[in-house]
Residue frames as qw, qx, qy, qz and C-alpha x, y, z in Angstrom:
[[0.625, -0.551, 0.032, -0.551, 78.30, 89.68, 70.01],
 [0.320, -0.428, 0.719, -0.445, 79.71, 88.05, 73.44],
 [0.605, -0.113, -0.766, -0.183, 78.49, 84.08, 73.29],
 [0.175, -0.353, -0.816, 0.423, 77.22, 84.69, 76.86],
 [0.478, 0.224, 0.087, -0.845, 75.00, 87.93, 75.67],
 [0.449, 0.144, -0.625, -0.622, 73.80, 85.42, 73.07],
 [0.289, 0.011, -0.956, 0.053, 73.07, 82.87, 75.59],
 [0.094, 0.578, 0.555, -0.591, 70.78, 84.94, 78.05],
 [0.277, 0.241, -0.182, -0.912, 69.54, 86.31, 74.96],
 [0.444, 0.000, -0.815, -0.372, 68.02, 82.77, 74.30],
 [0.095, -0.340, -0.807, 0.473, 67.27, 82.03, 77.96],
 [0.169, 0.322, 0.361, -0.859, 65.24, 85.12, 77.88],
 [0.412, 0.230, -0.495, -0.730, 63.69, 84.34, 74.32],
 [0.322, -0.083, -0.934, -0.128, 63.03, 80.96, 75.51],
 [0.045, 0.308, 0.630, -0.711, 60.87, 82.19, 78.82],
 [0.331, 0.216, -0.062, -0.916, 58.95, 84.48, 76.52],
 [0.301, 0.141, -0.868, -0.368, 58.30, 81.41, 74.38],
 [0.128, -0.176, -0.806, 0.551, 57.18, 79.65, 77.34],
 [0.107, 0.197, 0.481, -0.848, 54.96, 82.15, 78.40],
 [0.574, 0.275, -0.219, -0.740, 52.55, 83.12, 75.27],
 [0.520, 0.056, -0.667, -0.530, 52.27, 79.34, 74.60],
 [0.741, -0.390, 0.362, -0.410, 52.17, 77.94, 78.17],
 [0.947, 0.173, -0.260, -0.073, 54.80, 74.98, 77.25],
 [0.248, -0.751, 0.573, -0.216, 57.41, 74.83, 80.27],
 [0.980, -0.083, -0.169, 0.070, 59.72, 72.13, 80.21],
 [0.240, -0.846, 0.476, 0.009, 63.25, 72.21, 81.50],
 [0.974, 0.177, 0.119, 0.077, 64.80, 69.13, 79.32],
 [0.551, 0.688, -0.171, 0.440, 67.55, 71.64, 78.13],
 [0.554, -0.401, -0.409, 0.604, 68.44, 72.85, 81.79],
 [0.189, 0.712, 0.188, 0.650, 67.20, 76.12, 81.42],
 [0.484, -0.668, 0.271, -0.496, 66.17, 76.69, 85.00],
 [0.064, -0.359, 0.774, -0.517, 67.54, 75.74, 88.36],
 [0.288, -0.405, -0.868, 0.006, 65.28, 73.32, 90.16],
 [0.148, -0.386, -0.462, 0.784, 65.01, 76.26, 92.79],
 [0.092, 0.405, 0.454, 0.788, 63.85, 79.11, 90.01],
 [0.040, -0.481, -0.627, 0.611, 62.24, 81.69, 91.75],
 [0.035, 0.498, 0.668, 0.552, 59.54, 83.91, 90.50],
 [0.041, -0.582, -0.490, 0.648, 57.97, 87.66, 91.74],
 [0.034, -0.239, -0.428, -0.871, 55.59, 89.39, 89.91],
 [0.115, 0.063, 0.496, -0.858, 53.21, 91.75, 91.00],
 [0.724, 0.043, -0.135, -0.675, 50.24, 90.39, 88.86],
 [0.781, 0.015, -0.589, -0.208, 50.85, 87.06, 89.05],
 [0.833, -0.497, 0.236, -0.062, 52.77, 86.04, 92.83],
 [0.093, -0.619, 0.777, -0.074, 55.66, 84.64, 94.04],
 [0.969, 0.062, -0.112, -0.212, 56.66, 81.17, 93.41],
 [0.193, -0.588, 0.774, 0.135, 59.77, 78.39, 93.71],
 [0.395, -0.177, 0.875, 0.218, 60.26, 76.33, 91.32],
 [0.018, 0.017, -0.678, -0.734, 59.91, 75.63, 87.79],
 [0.120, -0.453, -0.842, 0.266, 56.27, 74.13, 88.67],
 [0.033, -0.697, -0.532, 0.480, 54.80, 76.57, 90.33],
 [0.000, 0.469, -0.278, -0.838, 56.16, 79.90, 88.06],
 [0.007, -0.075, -0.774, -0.629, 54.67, 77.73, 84.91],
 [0.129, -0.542, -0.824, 0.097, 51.59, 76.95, 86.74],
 [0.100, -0.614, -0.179, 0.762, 51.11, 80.72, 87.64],
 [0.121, -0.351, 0.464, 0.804, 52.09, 81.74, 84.19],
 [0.047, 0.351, 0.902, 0.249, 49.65, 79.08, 82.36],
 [0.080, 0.612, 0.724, -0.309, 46.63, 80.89, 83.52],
 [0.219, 0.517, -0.174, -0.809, 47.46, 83.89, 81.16],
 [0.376, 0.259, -0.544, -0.704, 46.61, 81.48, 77.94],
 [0.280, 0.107, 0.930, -0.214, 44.15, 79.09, 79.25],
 [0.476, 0.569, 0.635, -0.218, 41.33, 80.58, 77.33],
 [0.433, 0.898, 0.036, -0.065, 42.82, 82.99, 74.97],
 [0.820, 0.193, 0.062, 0.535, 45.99, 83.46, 72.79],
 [0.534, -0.728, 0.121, 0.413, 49.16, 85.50, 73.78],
 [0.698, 0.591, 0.034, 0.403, 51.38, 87.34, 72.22],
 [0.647, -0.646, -0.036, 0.404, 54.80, 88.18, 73.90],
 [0.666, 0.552, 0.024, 0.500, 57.25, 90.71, 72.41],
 [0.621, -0.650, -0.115, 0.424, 60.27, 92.11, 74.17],
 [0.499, 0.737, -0.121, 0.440, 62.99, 94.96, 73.48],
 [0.102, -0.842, 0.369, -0.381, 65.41, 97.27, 75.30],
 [0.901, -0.359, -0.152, 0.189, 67.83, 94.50, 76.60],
 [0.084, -0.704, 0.658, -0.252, 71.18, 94.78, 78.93],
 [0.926, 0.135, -0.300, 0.184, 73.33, 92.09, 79.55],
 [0.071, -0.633, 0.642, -0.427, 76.24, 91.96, 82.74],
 [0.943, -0.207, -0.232, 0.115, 77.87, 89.28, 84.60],
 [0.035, -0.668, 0.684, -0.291, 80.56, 88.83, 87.18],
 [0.311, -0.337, 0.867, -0.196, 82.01, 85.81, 87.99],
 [0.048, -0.294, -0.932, -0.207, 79.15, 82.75, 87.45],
 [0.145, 0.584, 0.728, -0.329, 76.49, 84.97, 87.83],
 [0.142, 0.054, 0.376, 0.914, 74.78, 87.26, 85.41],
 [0.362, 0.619, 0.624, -0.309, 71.12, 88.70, 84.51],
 [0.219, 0.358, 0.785, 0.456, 69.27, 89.64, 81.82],
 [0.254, 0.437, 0.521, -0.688, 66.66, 92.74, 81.43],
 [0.220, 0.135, 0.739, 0.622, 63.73, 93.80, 79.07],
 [0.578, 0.096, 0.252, -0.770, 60.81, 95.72, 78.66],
 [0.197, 0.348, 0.913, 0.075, 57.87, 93.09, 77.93],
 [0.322, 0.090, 0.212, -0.918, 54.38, 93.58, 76.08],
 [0.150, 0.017, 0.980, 0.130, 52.04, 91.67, 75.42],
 [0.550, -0.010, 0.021, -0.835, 48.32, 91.41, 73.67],
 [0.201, 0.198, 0.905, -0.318, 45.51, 89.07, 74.58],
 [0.376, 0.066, -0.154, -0.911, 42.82, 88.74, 72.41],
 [0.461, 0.229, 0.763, -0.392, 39.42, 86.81, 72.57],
 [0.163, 0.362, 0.858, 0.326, 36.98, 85.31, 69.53],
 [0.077, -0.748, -0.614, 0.242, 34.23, 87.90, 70.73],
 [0.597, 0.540, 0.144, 0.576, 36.52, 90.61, 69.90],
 [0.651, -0.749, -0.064, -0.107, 37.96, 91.72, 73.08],
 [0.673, 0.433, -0.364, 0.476, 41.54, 92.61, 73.32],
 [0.606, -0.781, 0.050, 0.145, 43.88, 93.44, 75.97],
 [0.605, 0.491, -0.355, 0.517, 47.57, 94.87, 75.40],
 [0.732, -0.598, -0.037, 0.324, 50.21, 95.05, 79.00],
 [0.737, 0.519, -0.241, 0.360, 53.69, 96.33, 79.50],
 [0.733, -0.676, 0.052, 0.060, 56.05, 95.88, 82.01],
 [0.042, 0.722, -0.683, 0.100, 59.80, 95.19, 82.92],
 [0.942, -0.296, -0.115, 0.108, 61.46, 91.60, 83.94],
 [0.197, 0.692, -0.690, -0.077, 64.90, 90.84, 84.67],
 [0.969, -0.099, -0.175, -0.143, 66.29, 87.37, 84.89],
 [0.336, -0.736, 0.585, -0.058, 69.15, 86.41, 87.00],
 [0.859, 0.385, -0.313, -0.123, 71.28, 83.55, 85.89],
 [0.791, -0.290, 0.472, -0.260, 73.69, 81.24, 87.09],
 [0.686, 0.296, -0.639, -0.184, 76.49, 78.72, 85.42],
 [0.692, -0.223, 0.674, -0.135, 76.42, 75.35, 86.87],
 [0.764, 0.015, 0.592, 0.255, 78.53, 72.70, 85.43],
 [0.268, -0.048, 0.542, 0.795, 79.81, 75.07, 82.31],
 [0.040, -0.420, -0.845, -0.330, 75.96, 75.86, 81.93],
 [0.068, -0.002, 0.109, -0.992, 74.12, 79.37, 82.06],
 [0.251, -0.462, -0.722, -0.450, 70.55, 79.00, 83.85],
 [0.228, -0.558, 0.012, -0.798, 67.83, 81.12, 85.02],
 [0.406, -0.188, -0.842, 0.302, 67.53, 80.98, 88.31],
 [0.041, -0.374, -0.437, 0.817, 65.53, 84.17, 89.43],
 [0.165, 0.456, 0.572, 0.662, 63.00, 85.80, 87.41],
 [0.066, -0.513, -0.529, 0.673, 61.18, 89.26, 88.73],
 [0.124, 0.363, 0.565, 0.731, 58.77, 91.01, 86.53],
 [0.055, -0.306, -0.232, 0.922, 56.93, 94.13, 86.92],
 [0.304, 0.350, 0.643, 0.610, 53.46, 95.42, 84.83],
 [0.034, -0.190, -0.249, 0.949, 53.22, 98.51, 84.60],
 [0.317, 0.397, 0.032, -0.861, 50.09, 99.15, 82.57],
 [0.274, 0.259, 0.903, 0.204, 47.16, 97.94, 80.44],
 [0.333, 0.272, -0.108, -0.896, 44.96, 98.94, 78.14],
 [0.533, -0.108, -0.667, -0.509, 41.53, 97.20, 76.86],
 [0.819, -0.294, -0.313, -0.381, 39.15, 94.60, 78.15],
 [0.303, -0.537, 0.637, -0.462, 40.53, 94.13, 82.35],
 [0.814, -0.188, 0.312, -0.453, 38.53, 91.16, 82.04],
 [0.785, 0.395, -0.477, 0.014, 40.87, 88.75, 80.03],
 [0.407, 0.320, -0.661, 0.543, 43.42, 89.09, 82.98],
 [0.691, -0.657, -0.110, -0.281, 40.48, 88.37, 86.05],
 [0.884, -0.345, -0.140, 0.283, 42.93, 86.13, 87.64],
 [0.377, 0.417, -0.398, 0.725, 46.00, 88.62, 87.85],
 [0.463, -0.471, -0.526, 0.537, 46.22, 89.86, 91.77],
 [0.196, -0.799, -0.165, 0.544, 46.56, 93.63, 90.68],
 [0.609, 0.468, 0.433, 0.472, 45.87, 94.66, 87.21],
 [0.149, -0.449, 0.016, 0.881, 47.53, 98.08, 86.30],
 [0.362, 0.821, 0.442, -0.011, 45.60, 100.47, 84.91],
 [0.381, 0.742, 0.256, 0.488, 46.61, 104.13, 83.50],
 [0.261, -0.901, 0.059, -0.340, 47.08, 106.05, 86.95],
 [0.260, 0.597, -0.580, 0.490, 49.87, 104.67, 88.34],
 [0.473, 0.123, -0.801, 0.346, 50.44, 104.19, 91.64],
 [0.419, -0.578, -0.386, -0.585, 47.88, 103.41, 94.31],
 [0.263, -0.651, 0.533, -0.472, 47.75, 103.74, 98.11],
 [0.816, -0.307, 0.380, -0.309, 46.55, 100.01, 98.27],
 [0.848, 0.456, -0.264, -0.059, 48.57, 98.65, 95.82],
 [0.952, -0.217, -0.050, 0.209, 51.72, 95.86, 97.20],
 [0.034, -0.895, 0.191, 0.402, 54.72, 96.67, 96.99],
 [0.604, 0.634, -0.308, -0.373, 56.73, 96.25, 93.76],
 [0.980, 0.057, 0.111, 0.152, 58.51, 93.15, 92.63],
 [0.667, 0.274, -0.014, 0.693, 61.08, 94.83, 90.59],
 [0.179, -0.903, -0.136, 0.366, 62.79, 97.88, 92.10],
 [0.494, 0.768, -0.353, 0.205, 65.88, 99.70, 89.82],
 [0.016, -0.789, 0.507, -0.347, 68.10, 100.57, 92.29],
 [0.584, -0.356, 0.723, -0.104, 68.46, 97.19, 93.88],
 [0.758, 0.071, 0.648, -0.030, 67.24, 94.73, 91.06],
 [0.646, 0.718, -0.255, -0.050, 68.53, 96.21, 87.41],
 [0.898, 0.121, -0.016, 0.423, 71.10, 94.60, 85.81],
 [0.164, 0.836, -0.125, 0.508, 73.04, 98.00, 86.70],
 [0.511, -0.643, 0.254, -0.511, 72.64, 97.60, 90.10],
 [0.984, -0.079, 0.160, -0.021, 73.24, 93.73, 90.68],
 [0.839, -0.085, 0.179, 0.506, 76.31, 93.43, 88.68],
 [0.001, -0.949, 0.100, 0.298, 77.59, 97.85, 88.45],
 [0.002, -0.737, 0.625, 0.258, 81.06, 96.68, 87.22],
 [0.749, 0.592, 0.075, -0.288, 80.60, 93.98, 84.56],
 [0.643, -0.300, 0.591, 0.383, 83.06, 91.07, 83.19],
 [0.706, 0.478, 0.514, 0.093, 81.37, 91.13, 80.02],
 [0.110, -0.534, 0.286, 0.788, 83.52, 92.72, 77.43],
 [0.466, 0.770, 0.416, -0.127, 81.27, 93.92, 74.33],
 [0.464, 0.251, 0.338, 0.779, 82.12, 95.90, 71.22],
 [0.140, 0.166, 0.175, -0.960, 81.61, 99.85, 71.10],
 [0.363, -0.162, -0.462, -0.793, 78.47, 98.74, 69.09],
 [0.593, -0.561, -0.561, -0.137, 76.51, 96.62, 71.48],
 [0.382, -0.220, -0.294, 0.848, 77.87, 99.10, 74.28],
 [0.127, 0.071, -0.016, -0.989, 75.83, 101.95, 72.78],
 [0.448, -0.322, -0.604, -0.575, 73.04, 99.94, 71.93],
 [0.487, -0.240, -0.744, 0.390, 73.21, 98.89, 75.11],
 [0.205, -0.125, -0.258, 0.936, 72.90, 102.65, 76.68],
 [0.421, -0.221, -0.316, -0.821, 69.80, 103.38, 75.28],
 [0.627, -0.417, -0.658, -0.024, 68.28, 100.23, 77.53],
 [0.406, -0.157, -0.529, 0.729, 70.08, 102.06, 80.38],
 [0.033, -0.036, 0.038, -0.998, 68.41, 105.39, 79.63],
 [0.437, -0.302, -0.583, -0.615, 65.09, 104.20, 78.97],
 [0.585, -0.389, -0.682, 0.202, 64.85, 101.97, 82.28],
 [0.246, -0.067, -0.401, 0.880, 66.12, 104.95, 84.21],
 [0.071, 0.025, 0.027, -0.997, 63.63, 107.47, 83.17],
 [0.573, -0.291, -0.483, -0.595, 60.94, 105.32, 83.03],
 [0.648, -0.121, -0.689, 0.301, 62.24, 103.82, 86.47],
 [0.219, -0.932, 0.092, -0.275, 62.64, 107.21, 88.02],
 [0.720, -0.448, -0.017, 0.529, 66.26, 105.88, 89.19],
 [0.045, -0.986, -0.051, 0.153, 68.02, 109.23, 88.87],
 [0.348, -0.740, 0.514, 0.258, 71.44, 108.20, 89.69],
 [0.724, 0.321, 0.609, 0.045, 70.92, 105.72, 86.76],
 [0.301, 0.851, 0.430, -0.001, 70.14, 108.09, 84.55],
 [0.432, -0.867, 0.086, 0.231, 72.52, 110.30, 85.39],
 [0.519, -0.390, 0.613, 0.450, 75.53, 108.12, 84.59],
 [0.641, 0.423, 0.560, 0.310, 74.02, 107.87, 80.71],
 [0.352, 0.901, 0.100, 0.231, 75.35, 111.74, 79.73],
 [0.504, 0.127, -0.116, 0.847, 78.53, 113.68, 79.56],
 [0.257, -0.595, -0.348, 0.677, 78.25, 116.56, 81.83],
 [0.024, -0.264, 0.367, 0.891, 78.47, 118.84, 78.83],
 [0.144, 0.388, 0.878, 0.240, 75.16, 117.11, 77.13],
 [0.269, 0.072, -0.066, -0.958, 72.52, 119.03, 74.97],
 [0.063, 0.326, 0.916, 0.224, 69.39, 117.83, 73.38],
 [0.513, -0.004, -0.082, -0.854, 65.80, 118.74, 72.03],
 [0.077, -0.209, -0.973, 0.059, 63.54, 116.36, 73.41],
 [0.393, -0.224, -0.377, -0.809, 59.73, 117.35, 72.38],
 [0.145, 0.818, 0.334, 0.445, 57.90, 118.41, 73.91],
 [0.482, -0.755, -0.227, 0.382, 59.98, 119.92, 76.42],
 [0.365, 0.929, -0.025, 0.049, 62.52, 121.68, 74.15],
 [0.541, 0.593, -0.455, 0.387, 66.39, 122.48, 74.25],
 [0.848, -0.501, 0.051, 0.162, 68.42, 120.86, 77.40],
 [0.299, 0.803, -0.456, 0.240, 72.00, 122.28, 78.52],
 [0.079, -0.444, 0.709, -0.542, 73.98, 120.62, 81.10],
 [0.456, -0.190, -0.868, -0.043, 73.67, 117.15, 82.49],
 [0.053, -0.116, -0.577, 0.807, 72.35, 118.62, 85.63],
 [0.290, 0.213, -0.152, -0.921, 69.53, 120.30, 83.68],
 [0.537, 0.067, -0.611, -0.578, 68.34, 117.43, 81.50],
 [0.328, -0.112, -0.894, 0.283, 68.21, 115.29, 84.65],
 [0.143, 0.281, 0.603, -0.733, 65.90, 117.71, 86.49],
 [0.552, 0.203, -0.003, -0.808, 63.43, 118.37, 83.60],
 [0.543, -0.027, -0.811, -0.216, 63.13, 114.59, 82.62],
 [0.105, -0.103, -0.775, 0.615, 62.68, 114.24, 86.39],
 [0.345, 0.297, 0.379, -0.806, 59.60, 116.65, 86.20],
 [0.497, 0.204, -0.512, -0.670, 58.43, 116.05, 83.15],
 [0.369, 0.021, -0.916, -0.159, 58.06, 112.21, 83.62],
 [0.169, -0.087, 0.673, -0.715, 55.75, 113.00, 86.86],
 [0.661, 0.152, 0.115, -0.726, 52.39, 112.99, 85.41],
 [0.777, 0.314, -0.415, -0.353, 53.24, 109.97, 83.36],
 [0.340, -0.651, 0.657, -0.168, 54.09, 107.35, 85.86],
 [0.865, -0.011, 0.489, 0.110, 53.68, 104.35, 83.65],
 [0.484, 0.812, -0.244, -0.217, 54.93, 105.82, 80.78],
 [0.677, -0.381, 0.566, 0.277, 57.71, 103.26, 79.29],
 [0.229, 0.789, -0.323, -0.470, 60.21, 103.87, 76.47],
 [0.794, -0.088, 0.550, 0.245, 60.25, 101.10, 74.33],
 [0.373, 0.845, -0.277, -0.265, 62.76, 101.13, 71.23],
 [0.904, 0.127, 0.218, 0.346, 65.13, 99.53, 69.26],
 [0.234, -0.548, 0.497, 0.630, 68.98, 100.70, 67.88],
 [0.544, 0.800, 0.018, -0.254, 68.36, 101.37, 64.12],
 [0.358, 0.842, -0.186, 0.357, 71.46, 102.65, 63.12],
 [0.779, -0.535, -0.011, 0.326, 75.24, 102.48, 64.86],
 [0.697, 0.603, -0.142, 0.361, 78.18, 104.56, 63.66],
 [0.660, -0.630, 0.006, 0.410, 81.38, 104.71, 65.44],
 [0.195, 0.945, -0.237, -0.113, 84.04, 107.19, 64.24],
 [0.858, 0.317, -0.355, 0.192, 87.27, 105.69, 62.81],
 [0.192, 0.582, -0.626, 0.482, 89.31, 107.33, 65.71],
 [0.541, -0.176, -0.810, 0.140, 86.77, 105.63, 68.10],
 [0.137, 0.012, -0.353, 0.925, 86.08, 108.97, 70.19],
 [0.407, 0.094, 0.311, -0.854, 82.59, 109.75, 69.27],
 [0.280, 0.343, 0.895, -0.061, 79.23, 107.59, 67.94],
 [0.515, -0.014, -0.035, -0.856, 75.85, 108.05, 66.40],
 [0.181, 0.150, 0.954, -0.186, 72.57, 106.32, 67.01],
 [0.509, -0.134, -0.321, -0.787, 69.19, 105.97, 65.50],
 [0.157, 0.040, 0.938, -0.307, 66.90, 104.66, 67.67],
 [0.376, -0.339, -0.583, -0.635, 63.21, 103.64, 66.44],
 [0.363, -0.158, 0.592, -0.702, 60.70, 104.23, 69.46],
 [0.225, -0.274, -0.880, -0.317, 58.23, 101.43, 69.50],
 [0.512, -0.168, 0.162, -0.827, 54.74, 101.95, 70.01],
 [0.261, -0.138, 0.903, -0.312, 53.08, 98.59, 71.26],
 [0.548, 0.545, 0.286, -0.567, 49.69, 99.54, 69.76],
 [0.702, 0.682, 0.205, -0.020, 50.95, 99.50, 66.64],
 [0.332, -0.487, 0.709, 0.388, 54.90, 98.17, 66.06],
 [0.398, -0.039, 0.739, 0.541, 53.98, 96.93, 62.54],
 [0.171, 0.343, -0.314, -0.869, 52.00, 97.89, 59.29],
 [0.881, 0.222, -0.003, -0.419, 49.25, 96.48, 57.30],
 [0.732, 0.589, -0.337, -0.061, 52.32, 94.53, 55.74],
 [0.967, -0.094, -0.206, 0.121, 53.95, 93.74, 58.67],
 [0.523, 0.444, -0.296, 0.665, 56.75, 95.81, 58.45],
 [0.372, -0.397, -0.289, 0.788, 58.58, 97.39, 61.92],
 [0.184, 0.783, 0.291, 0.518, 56.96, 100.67, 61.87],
 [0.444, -0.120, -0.332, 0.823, 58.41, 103.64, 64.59],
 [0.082, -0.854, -0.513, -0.029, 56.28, 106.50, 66.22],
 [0.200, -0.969, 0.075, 0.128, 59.00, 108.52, 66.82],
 [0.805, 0.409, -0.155, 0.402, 62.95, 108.46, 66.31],
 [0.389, -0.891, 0.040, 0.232, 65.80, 109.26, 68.39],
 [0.802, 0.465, -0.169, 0.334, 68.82, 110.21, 66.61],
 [0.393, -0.895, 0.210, 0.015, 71.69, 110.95, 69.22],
 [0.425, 0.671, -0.529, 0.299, 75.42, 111.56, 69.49],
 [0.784, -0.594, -0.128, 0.128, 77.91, 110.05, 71.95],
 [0.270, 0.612, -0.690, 0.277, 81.54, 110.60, 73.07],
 [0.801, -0.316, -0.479, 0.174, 83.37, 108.34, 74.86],
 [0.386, -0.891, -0.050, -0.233, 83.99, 109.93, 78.39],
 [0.119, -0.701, 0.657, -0.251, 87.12, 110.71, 81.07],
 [0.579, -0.355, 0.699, -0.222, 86.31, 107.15, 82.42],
 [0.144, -0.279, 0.925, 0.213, 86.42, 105.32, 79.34],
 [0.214, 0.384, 0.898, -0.007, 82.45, 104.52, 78.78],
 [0.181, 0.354, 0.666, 0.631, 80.10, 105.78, 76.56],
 [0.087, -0.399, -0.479, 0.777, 78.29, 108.50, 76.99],
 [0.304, 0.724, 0.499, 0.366, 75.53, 110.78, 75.27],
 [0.239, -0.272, 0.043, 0.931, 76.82, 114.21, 74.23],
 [0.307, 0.063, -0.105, -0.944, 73.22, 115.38, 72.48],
 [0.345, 0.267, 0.887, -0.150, 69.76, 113.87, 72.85],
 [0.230, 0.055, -0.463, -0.854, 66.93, 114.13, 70.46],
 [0.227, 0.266, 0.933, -0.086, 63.41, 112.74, 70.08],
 [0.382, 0.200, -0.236, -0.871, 61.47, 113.30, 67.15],
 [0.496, 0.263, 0.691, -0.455, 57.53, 112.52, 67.04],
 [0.619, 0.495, 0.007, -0.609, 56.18, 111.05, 64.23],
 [0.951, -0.021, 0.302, -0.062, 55.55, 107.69, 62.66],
 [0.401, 0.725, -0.477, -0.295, 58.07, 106.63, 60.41],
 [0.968, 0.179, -0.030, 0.175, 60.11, 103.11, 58.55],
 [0.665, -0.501, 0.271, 0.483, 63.76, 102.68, 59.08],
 [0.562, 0.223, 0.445, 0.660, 64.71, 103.34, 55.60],
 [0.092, -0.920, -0.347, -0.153, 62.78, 106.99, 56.31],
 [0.228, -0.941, 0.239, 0.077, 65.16, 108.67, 58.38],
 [0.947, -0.150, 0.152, 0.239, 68.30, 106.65, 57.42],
 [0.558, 0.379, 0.084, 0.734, 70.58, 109.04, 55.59],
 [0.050, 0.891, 0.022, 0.450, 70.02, 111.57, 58.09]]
């Protein structure tokens, strides 16, 4: 792995940190002095300060739990960002819970040989339980999406993904964190509605059985029924993790196992990673050189990594 993916993999690990315990210091130089901050439940802010101060009020009376997945990494030049889905649960003594999930990205900055966040925009899309843990948000999301009185968004795709910000990428990666990578791409898209996003994550040839809609021919195809399909479900958001990587020895084509996470319930009585679903797809690498999916899948039902592994 790239020693600048690893670094905004810490910046971002460290924010999360941050957040669920409400301890913001900046001793390491994480953040700029400037650090800006939009988020549609909490406000806009500048500086380290304010964003913490904002942030604080999620664990003033109850404990947090942050837990993040589906990340992308790109930079050009000194500047780079960071994305992720977020979720988080909030629970109370009384026995009152609350579980969230959203998007951030974090933009970054090197000053003086030194990679720090200097932007942060975060998005939540949805919640489920007791509304009242999170009085103080500005505009808790609920189940229905999008309302006529509701602000507009913090995070858009098509201007603020790491796709979009930095399209053509110094970072040079191995074919494995490349494909893992592609699955963040696909997810954000279709859960973003950015189309043209989306798009770019299949070989024109591309099949796939994706339950419950059914067999998919032609990149054209799978774009318009994901397109319809995803209508009714406008918070809907694919979190997941890469399982499984195999690259062919000539280097031409891939597999993946991805584990879908469910948020409700991402671990077992025991703790273990558990998976509601499983994607197990093919790539090739394409005319232009970048990975590509050449069949999609998504099978429902719960399951442990060591469950589907030999298939």
């Amino acid at each position: 792995m790239h020693p600048i993916r690893i670094k905004f993999m810490e910046l971002l690990h460290y924010f999360s940190y941050s957040w669920q315990t409400g301890i913001w210091n900046n001793d390491n130089g994480h953040f700029v002095e400037t650090v800006s901050f939009f988020c549609d439940q909490h406000g806009n802010a500048i500086g380290l300060n304010a964003l913490s101060h904002k942030l604080a009020k999620d664990v003033l009376t109850y404990p947090l739990k942050i837990s993040t997945s589906n990340y992308a990494v790109a930079i050009q030049g000194n500047e780079g960002a960071i994305s992720a889905y977020v979720y988080g649960y909030l629970s109370s003594k009384k026995g009152g819970a609350l579980l969230f999930g959203g998007a951030m990205v974090l933009r970054c900055v090197q000053l003086n040989h030194q990679w720090r966040i200097s932007e942060v925009r975060m998005s939540l899309y949805w919640s489920k339980g007791q509304n009242k843990l999170i009085s103080h948000w500005a505009n808790p999301p609920g189940e229905n999406g999008w309302n006529i009185r509701d602000p507009l968004p913090s995070l858009v795709s098509e201007y603020e993904s790491v796709w979009a910000l930095f399209p053509d990428s110094d970072l040079s990666e191995s074919d494995e964190v490349q494909i893992g990578e592609l699955f963040s791409r696909y997810a954000w898209a279709l859960d973003q509605a950015d189309w043209q996003l989306y798009a770019s994550v299949y070989c024109d040839d591309a099949q796939g059985d994706m339950q419950p809609i059914g067999y998919m021919e032609g990149k054209r195809n799978i774009v318009a029924l994901n397109k319809g399909f995803r209508r009714p479900w406008p918070v809907m958001q694919h979190f997941g993790i890469p399982l499984e990587i195999k690259v062919s020895k000539d280097g031409k084509t891939a597999t993946m196992l991805v584990g879908r996470i469910i948020p409700e319930r991402s671990n077992d009585e025991d703790g273990i990673p558990i998976y509601g679903a499983h994607y197990p797809f093919r790539l090739r690498r394409d005319t232009d050189g970048k990975w590509k999916f050449s069949w999609v899948q998504y099978v429902p039902g719960w399951f442990r990594h060591t469950e589907t592994s030999d298939d």
